[in-house]
Kinemage of the C-alpha trace (Angstrom):
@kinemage 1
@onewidth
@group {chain A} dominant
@subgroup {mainchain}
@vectorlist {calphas} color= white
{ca unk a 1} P 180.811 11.843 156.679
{ca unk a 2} L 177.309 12.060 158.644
{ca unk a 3} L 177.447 11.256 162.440
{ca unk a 4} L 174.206 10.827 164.429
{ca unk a 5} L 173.659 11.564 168.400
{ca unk a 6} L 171.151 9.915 170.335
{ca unk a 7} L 170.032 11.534 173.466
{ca unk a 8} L 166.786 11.466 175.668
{ca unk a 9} L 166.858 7.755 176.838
{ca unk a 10} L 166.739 6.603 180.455
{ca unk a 11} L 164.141 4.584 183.088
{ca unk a 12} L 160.761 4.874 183.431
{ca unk a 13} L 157.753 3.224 184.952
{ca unk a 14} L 155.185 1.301 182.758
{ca unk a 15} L 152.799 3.965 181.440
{ca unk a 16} L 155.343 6.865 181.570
{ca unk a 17} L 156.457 9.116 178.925
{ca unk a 18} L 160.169 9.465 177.358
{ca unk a 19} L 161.531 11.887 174.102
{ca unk a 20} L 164.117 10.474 172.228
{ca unk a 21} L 166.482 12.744 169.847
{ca unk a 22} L 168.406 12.105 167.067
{ca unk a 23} L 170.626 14.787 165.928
{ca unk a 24} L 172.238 14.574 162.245
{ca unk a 25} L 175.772 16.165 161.268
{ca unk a 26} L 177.344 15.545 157.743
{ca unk a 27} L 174.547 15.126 155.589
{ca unk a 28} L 171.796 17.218 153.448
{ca unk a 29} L 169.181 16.298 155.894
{ca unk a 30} L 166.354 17.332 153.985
{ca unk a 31} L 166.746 14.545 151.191
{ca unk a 32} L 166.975 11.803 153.634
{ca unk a 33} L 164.520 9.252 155.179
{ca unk a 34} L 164.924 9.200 159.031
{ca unk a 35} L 163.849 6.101 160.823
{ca unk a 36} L 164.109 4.733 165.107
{ca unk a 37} L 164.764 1.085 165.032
{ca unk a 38} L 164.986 -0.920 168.670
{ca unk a 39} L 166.840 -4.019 169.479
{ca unk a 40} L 166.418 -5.815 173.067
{ca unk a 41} L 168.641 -8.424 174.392
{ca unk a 42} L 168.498 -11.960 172.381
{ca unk a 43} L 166.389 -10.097 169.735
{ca unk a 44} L 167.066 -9.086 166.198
{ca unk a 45} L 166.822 -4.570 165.816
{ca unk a 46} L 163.692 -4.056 164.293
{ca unk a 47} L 162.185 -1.208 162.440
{ca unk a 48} L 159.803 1.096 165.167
{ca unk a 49} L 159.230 3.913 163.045
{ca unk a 50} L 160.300 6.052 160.427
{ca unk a 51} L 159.578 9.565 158.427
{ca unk a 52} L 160.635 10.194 154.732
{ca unk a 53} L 161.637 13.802 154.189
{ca unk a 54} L 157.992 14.473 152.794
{ca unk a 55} L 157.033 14.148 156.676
{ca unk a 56} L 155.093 10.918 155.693
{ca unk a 57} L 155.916 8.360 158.929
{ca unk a 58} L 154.663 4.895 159.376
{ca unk a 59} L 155.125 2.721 162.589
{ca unk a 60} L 155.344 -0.393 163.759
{ca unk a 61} L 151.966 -2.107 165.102
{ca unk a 62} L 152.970 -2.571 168.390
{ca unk a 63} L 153.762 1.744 168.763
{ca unk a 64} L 151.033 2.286 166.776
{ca unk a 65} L 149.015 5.349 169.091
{ca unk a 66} L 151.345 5.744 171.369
{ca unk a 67} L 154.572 6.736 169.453
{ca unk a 68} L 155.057 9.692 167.444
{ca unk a 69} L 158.057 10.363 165.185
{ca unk a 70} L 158.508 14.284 164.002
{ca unk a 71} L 161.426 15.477 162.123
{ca unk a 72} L 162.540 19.269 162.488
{ca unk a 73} L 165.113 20.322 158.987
{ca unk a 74} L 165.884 23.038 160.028
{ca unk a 75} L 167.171 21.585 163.025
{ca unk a 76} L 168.746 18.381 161.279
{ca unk a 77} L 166.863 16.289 164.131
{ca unk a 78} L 164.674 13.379 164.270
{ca unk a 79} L 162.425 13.049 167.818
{ca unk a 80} L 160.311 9.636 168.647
{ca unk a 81} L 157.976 10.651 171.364
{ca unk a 82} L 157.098 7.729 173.202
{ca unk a 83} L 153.861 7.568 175.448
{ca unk a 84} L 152.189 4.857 177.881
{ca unk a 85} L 155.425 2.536 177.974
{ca unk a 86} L 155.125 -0.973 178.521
{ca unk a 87} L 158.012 -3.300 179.661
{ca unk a 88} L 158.399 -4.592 176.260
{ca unk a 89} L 159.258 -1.503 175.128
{ca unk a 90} L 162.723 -1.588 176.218
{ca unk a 91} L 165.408 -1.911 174.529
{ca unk a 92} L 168.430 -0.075 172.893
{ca unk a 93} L 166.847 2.289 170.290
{ca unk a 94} L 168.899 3.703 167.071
{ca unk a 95} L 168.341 6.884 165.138
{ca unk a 96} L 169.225 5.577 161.098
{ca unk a 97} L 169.556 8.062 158.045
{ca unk a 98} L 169.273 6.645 154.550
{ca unk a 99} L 169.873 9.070 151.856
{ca unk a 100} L 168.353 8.770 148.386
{ca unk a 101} L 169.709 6.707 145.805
{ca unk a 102} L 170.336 9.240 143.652
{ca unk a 103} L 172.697 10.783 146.189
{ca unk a 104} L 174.668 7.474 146.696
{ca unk a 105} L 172.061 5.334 148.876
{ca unk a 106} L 174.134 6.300 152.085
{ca unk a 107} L 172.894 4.676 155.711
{ca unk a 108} L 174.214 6.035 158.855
{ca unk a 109} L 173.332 5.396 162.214
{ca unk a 110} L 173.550 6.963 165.299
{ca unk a 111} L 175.308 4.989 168.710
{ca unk a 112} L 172.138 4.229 170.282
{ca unk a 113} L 170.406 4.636 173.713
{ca unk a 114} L 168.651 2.843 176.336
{ca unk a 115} L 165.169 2.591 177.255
{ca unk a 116} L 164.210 0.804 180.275
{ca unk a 117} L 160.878 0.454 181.362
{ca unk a 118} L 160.502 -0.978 184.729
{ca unk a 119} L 158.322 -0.830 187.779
């Protein structure tokens, strides 16, 4: 069964930095897609970014030059690298996994952890 741990969350002032990791147990994670999805209060989780296991990654608009997601397999971790925060960044953020259909089409995500940028 693969389990993911989020770690790296925490407070920071508008324009600050933060590094967000996801570490995978329980799963081959060199045949799966890795993704960061976000979900603030009253809103519906939505996707922020996410890297197939090619290393091809695609963002959100709205993170687009200021978030970077990396992958590491031989470290079975995902990182999201966030830069020049804005308030509306904050929010709980998820690590996901979704393996390849051909291995079952699993999904597994991690507990989540919070981002709050304030001044």
């Amino acid at each position: 069964q693969g389990q993911l741990v989020e770690s790296g969350g925490g407070e920071v002032q508008p324009g600050g930095s933060l590094r967000l990791s996801c570490a995978a147990s329980g799963v081959d994670f060199r045949i799966y897609s890795m993704a960061w999805y976000r979900q603030a209060p009253g809103k519906e989780r939505e996707l922020v970014a996410l890297i197939n296991p090619r290393h091809v990654t695609n963002s959100v608009d709205s993170v687009k030059g200021r978030f970077t997601i990396s992958r590491d397999n031989a470290k079975s971790t995902v990182d999201l690298q966030m830069n020049n925060l804005k308030p509306e960044d904050s929010a709980v953020y998820y690590c996901q996994a979704e393996g390849p259909f051909w291995a079952g089409g699993k999904n597994y995500w991690g507990q989540g952890t919070q981002v709050t940028v304030s001044s």
